[in-house]
C-alpha positions in Angstrom: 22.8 20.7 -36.1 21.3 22.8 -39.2 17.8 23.0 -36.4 19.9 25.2 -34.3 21.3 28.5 -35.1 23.5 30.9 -33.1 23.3 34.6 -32.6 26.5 35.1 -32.1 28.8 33.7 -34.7 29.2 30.6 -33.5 31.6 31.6 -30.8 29.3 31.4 -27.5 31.0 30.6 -23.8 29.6 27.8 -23.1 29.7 27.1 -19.7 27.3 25.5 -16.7 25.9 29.3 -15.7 25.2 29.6 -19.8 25.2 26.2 -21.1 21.3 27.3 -22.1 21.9 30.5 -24.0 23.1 28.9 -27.5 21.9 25.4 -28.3 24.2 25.1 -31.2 27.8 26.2 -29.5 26.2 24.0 -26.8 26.2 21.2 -29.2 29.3 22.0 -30.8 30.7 21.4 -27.8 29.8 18.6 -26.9 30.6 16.9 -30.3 34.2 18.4 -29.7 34.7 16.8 -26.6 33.4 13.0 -28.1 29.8 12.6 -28.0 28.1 10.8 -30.8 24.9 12.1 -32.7 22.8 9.0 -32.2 22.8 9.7 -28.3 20.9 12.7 -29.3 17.1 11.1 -27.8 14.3 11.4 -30.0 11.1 13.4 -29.2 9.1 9.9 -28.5 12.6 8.9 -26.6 12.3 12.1 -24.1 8.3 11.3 -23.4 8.8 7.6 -22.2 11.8 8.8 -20.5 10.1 11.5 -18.6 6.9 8.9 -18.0 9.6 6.4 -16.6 10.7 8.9 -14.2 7.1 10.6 -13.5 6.2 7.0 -12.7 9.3 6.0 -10.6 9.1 9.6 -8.6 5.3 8.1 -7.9 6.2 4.9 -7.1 8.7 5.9 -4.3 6.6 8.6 -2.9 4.0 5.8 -2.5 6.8 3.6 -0.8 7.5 6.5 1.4 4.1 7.3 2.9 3.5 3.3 3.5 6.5 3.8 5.2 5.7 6.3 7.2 1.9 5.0 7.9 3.9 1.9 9.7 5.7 3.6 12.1 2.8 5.8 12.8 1.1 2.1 13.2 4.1 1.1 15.4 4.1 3.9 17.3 0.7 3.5 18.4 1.0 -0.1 19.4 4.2 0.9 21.3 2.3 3.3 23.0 -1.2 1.5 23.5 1.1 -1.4 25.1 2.8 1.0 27.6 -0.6 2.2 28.4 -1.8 -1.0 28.9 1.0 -2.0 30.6 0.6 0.9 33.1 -3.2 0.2 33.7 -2.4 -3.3 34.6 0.4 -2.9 37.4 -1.6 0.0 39.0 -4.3 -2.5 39.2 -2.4 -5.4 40.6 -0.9 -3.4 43.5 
């Protein structure tokens, strides 16, 4: 709490649309309304949590363009079967 000072007295509006102005009134805050010190993450605590989610965000953009790579496969066969389809009853009449 001593890390963060305020500019204004201590008395900042903290709300969503300035939540970002005053880190201590933020924090002041929240401590008012129940939240305990030790879920303040630590700077090693905000890397792996932001390598977690890099590598999730990666992971499911990968899942998404597999995804998409089978229907274009699908898609294809659907069509190369209508084709063939369509070459082989013009043939047989």
């Amino acid at each position: 709490m001593d890390k963060f000072r305020c500019r204004n007295n201590n008395n900042c509006l903290v709300i969503s649309t300035t939540r970002k102005r005053c880190k201590r009134c933020r924090l002041t805050k929240c401590f008012k309304v129940g939240m305990r010190k030790e879920w303040i993450l630590t700077e090693e605590e905000k890397r792996s949590k932001r390598k977690k989610i890099e590598r999730n965000r990666l992971i499911k953009q990968q899942e998404r363009l597999v995804n998409y790579q089978r229907q274009q496969q699908n898609k294809n066969l659907m069509y190369s079967n209508t084709q063939r389809n369509i070459s082989s009853s013009s043939i047989t009449k």
